[in-house]
C-alpha positions in Angstrom: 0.0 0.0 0.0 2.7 2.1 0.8 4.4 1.7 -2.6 1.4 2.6 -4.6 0.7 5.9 -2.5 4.7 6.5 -3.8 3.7 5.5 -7.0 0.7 7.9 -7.4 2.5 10.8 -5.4 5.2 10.6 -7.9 3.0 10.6 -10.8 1.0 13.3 -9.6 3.7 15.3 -9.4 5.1 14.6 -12.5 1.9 16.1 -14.1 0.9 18.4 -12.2 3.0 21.2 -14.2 1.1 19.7 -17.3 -1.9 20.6 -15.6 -1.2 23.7 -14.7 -0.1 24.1 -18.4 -3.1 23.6 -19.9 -5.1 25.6 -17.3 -3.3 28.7 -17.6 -3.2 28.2 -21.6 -7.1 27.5 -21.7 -6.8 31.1 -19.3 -5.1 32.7 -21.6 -6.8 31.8 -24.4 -9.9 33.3 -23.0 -8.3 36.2 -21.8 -6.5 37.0 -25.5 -9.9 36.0 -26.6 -11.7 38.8 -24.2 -9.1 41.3 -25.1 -9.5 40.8 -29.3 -13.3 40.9 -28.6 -13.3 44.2 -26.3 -10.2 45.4 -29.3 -13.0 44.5 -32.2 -15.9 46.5 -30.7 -13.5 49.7 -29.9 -12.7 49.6 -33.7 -15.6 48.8 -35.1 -17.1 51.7 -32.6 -14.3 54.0 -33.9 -15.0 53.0 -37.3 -18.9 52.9 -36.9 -18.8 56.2 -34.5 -21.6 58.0 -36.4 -23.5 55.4 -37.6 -23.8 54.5 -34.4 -24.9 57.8 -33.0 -27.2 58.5 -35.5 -29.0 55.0 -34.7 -29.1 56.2 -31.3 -30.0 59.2 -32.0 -33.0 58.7 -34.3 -34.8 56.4 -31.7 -34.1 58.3 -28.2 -33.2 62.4 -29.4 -35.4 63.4 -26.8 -34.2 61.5 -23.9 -30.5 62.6 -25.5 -31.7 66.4 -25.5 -32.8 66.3 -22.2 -29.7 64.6 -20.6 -27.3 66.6 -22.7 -28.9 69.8 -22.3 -29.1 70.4 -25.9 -31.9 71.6 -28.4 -32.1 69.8 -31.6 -35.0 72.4 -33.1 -31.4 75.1 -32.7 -30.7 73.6 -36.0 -33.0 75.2 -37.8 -31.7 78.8 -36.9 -29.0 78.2 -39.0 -31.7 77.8 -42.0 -32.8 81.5 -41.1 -31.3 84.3 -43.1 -32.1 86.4 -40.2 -29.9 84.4 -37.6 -26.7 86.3 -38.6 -27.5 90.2 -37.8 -25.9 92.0 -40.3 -24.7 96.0 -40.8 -26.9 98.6 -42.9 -24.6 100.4 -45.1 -25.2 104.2 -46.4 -23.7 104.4 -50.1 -23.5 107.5 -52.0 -25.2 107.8 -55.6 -21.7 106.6 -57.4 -22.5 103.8 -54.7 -19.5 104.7 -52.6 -20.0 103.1 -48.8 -19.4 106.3 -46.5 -20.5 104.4 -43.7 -22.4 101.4 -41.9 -24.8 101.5 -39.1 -23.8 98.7 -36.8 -25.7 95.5 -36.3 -25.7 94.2 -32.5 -23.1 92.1 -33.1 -21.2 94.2 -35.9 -20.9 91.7 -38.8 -21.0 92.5 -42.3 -22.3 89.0 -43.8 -20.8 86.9 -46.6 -23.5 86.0 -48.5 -22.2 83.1 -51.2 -19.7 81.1 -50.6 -17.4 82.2 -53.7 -16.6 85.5 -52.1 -14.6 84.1 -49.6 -11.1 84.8 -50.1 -9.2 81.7 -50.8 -6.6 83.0 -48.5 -8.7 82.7 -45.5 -10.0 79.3 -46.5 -6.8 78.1 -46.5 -5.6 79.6 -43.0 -8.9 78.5 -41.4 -9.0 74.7 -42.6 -5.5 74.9 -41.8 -5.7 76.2 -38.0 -9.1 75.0 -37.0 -10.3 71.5 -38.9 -7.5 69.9 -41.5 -9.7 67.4 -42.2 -12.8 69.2 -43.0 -13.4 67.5 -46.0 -12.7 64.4 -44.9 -14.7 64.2 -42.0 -18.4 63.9 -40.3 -18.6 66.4 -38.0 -16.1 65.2 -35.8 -12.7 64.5 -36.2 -12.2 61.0 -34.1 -8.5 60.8 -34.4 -8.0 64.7 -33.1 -10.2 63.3 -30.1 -8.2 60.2 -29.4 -5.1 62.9 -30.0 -6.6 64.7 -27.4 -7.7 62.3 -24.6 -4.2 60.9 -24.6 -2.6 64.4 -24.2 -5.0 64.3 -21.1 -4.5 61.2 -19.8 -0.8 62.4 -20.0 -1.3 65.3 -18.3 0.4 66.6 -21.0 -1.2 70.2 -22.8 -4.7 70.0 -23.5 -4.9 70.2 -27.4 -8.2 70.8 -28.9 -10.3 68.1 -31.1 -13.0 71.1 -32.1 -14.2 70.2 -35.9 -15.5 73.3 -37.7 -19.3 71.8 -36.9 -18.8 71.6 -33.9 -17.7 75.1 -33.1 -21.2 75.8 -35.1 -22.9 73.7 -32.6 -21.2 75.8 -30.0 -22.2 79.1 -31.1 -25.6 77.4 -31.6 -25.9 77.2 -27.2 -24.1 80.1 -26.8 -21.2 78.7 -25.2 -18.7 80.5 -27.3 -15.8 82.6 -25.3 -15.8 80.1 -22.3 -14.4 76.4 -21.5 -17.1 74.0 -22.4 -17.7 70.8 -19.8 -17.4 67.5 -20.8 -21.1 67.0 -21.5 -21.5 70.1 -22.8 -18.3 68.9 -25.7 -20.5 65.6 -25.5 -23.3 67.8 -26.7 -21.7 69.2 -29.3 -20.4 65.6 -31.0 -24.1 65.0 -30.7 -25.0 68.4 -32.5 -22.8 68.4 -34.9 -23.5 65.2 -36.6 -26.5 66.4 -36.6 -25.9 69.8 -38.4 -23.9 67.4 -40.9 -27.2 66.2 -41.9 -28.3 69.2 -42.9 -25.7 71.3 -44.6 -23.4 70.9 -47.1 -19.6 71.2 -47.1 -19.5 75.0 -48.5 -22.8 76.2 -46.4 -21.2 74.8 -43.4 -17.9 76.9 -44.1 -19.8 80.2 -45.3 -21.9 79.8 -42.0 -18.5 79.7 -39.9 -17.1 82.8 -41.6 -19.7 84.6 -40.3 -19.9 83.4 -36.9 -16.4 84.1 -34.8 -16.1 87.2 -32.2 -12.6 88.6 -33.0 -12.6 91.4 -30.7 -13.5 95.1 -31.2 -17.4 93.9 -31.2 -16.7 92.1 -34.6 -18.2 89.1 -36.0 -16.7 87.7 -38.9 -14.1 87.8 -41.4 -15.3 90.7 -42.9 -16.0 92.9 -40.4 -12.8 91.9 -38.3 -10.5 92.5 -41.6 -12.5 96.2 -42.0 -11.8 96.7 -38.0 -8.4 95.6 -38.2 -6.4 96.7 -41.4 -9.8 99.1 -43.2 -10.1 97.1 -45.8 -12.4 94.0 -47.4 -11.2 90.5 -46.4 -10.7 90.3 -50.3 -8.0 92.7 -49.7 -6.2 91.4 -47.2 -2.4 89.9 -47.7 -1.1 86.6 -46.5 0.0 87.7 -42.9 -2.5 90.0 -42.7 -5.4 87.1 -42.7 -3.4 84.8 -41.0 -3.3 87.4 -38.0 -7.4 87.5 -38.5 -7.9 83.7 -38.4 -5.2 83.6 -35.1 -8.0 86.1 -33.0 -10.2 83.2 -33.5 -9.0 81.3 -30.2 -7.8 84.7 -28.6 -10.0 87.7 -29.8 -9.4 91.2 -28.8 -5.5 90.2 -27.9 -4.3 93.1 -29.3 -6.5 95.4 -27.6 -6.6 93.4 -24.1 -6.1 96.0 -21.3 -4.0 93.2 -19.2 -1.3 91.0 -19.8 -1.1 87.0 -18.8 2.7 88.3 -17.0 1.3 89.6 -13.9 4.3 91.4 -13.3 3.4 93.7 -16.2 1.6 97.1 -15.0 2.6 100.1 -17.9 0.1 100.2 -20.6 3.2 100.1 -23.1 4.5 96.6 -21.2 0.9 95.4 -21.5 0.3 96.5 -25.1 4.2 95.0 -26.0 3.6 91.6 -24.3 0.1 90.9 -25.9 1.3 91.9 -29.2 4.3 89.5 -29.3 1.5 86.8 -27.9 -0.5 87.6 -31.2 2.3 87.3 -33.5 3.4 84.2 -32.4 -0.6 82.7 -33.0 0.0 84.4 -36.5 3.4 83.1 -37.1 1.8 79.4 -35.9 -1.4 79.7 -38.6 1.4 80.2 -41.5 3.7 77.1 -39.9 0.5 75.1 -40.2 -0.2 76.7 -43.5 3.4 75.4 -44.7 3.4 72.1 -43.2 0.4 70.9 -45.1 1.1 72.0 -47.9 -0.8 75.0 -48.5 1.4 77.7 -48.8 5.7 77.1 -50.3 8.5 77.6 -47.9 9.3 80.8 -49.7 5.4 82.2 -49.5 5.7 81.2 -45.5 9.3 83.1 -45.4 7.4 86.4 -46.5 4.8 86.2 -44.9 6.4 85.7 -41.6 9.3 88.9 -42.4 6.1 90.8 -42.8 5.0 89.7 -39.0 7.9 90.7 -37.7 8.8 93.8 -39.8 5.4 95.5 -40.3 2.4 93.9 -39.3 1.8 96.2 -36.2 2.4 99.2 -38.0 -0.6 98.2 -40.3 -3.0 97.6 -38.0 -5.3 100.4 -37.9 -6.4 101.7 -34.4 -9.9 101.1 -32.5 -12.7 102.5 -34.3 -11.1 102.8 -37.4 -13.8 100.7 -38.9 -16.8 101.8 -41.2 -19.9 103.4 -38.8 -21.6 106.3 -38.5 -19.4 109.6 -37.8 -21.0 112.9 -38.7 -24.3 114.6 -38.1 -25.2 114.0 -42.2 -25.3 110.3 -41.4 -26.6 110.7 -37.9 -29.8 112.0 -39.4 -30.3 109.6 -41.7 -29.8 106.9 -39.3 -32.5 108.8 -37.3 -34.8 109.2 -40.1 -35.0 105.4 -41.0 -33.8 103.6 -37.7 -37.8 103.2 -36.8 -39.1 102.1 -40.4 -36.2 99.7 -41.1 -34.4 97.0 -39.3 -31.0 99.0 -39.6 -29.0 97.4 -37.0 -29.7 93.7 -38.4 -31.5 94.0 -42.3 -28.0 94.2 -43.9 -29.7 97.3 -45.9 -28.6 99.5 -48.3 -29.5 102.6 -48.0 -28.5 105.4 -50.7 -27.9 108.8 -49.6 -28.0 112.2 -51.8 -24.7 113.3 -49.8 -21.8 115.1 -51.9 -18.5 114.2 -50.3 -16.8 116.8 -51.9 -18.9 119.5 -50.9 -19.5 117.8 -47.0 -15.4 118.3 -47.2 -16.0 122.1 -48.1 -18.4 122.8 -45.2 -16.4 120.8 -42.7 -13.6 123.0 -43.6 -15.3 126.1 -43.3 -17.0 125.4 -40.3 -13.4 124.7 -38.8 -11.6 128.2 -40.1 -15.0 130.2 -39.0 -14.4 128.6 -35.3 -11.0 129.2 -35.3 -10.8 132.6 -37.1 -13.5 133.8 -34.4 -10.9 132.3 -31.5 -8.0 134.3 -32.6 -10.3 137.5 -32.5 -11.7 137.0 -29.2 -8.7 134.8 -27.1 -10.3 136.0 -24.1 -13.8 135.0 -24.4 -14.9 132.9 -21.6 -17.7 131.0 -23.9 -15.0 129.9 -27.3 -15.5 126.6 -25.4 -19.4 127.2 -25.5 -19.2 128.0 -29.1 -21.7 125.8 -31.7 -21.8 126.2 -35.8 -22.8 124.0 -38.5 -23.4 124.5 -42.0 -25.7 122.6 -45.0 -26.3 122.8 -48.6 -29.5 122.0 -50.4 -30.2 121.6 -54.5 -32.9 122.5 -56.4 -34.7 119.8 -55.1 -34.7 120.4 -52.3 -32.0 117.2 -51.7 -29.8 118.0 -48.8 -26.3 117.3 -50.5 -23.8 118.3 -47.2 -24.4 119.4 -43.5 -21.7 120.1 -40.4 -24.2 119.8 -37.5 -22.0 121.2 -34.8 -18.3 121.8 -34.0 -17.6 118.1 -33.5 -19.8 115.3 -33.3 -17.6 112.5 -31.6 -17.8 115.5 -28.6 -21.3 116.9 -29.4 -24.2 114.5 -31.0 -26.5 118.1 -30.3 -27.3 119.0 -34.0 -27.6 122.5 -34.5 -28.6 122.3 -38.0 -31.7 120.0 -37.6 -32.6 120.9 -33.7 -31.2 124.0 -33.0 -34.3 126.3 -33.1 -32.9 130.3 -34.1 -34.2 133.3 -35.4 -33.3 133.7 -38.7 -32.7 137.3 -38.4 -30.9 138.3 -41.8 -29.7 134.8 -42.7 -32.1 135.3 -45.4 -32.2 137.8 -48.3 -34.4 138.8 -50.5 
């Protein structure tokens, strides 16, 4: 008895490393076997992303809306040609603008798609969303770029598509962080919008949409604010500066500086300014390294940075709006008969620049010649005068309304009850 205990001992030890063999290989089997299943459902969900969304998404929308905090009837704002407010502009009979009347959110609108400059395109697709074309709304390889930059702890890199920066204007979340269901949302949103717009209404709807500082929306209304002149107009570095304002409006004109140690308005003004010219000089690296723009084109462009762009920037302001009493009236005249500040009207006017040049000048040497007579007076400061012409007509074709209108809106000419006395002769 005792040998055959020996005898079974020693066989069971002999296989019991075969044993535990096979059990950890039928483990790992299952386990590799757990992994490749889990590995096929992440890629087919990476692969399958929006179809499975939209499956999703056509069955339980409302219970999505409600969790998300999102409103899929937003969408159809963007079908409105009323969503984008848009400037009134006064043009002079050889259709001259001499001036705009502001919408709320001070955007002149691009209407069609072909009169965006290609220059902009290019910087935009190149800064923002790459892929743009390739795309469904959302770019999954930008998001799994930026979950593992986060998971990292490394710099958070943004995974925003062009649609879904639409989708974020759409709640109104533009110019602060968004939370994680809040970017949720927006995924949600913007496959969504997909559904609805094409390609080139998608991108002529974003180039009306950004705030880039000085109260302007758009590309149009930002390139008039910034350099006086129609996005059309605008060179290389000079669009590539407007496009870099996107993720940092108003830098230029920011009255603080990220350095806390900063406190002169020149050391404030200094340090922003180099901040946005490096966000230009990085839209033009982008540009280069896909291909957009040559070496040589990037070379230029990025001398002119350095050498001259802040010189051609024009100063706050600057930009088309309304600036005399002439204009003021006419704003007055139509402001409650037509939606000025949002119709994108225009509006001709009988106005003669030349002559409105004559009787702003002689305006300015009657006040002045009347100072040098009477240094003493204690009311030269008090002093009001205006001028206006009128044809045949009886069109009004100039009028100075007072000394200065950015000082005193009080128009003389159209409010300022006098006695004629012998103003008029017969």
């Amino acid at each position: 008895m005792g040998n055959v205990d020996r005898n079974e001992l020693k066989h069971a030890v002999l296989t019991l490393p075969w044993a535990l063999v096979c059990w950890l290989g039928r483990l790992s089997r299952r386990f590799f076997v757990t992994i490749g299943v889990l590995v096929a459902l992440a890629v087919l969900g990476y692969v399958e992303l929006e179809s499975i969304i939209e499956a999703i998404d056509s069955r339980y929308w409302r219970e999505i809306d409600a969790h998300l905090g999102i409103d899929k009837n937003a969408i159809s704002r963007l079908h409105d040609p009323a969503y984008f407010a848009r400037e009134s502009e006064l043009v002079t009979e050889d259709l001259k603008t001499v001036a705009c009347i502001s919408s709320p959110e001070h955007r002149i609108l691009v209407n069609d798609v072909a009169y965006i400059p290609p220059l902009f395109v290019s910087a935009i697709l190149a800064s923002e969303d790459k892929n743009f074309f390739k795309h469904e709304g959302v770019d999954k390889a930008a998001i799994l770029r930026a979950l593992a930059k986060r998971l990292l702890l490394e710099s958070r890199s943004g995974a925003s598509t062009l649609t879904m920066q639409i989708a974020k204007h759409l709640r109104e979340g533009t110019g602060r962080p968004s939370t994680e269901i809040e970017k949720i949302g927006d995924i949600v949103m913007a496959l969504r919008i997909e559904r609805e717009f094409t390609r080139q209404e998608l991108l002529l709807n974003y180039v009306n949409m950004p705030y880039f500082g000085r109260g302007q929306y758009g590309i149009e209304a930002a390139s008039r604010a910034y350099f006086g002149k129609p996005a059309k107009d605008l060179a290389l570095h000079q669009a590539a500066f407007i496009v870099a304002l996107i993720n940092k409006p108003a830098l230029p004109d920011r009255p603080f500086a990220l350095d806390p140690l900063l406190k002169t308005r020149e050391e404030i003004q200094d340090a922003n300014w180099a901040e946005a010219a490096r966000g230009t000089t990085r839209v033009l690296e982008l540009m280069a390294d896909q291909g957009v723009i040559s070496d040589v084109e990037y070379a230029r462009a990025a001398d002119f940075v350095t050498r001259s762009l802040r010189k051609e920037i024009v100063p706050p302001g600057a930009a088309c709006g309304v600036h005399d009493h002439f204009l003021e009236r006419v704003r007055i005249l139509y402001k409650d008969r037509f939606p000025l500040n949002k119709g994108g009207l225009t509006i001709p006017i009988t106005r003669d620049d030349g002559l409105q040049d004559v009787l702003a000048k002689a305006v300015e040497l009657t006040l002045r010649t009347y100072r040098a007579r009477h240094p003493n007076d204690t009311d030269n400061s008090q002093l009001r005068a205006g001028a206006f012409a009128v044809d045949f007509t009886g069109d009004v074709l100039a009028e100075v309304g007072n000394v200065d209108f950015k000082q005193m809106k009080y128009d003389v000419i159209a409010s300022g009850w006098r006695q004629p006395g012998s103003t008029f002769k017969i």
